[in-house]
C-alpha positions in Angstrom: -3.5 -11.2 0.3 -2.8 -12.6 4.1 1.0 -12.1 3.3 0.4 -8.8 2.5 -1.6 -8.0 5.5 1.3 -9.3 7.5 3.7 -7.3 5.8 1.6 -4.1 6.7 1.1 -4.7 10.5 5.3 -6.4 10.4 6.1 -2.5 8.8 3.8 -0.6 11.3 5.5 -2.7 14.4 9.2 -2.5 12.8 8.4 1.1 12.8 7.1 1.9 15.7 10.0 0.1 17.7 12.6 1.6 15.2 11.0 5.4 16.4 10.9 4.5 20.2 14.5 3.0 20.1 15.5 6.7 18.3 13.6 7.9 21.3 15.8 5.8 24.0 19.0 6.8 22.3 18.2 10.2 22.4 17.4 9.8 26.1 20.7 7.5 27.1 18.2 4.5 28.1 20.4 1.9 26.8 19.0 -1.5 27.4 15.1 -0.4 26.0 17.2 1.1 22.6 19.3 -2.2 22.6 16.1 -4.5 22.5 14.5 -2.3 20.2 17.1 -1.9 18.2 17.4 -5.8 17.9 13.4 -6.3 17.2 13.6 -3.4 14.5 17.0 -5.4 12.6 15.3 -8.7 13.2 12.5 -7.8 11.6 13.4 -5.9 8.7 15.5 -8.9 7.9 13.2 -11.8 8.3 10.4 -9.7 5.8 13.2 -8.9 3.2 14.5 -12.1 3.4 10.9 -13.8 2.6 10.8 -11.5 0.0 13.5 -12.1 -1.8 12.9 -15.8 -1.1 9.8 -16.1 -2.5 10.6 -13.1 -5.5 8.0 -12.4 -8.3 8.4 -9.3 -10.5 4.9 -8.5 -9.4 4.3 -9.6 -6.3 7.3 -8.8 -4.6 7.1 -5.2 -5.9 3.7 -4.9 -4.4 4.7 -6.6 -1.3 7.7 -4.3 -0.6 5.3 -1.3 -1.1 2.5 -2.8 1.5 5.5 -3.0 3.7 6.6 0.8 3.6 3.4 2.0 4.1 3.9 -0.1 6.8 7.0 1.3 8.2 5.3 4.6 7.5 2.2 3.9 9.3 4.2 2.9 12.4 6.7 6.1 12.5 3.6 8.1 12.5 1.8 6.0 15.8 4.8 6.1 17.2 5.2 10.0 17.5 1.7 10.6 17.9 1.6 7.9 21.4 4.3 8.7 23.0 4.6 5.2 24.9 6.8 5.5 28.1 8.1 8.8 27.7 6.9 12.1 29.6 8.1 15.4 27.7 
């Protein structure tokens, strides 16, 4: 259960950073979407990687669906706060 807790809050933090790095792109700030860009790719790797690591039919399928309502739950903070940008 703990693993899939941190596979939630991991989805909702790749997310968010994934969103604001879209954000810096779009606005030509190039080192905050480089570091973002890094943190988003790091983490999506590490989480699929102890996935697949640690793979059971049920388990993992559960785990991987904890994670996208993750991701999901993070692209929707991050357009709702717009953190460091003034539109």
């Amino acid at each position: 259960m703990t693993q899939l807790i941190i596979y939630f809050l991991v989805g909702v933090v790749q997310d968010f950073f994934f969103t604001l790095n879209s954000r810096y792109v779009a606005k030509d700030k190039v080192l905050p979407a480089v570091i973002f860009s890094l943190l988003t790719i790091l983490m999506s790797m590490l989480v699929l990687y102890n996935i697949l690591k640690e793979i059971d039919p049920e388990k993992g399928i559960i785990s991987i669906v904890v994670y996208s309502v993750g991701i999901a739950t993070g692209t929707f903070l991050a357009m709702k706060l717009k953190i460091g940008f003034k539109d």
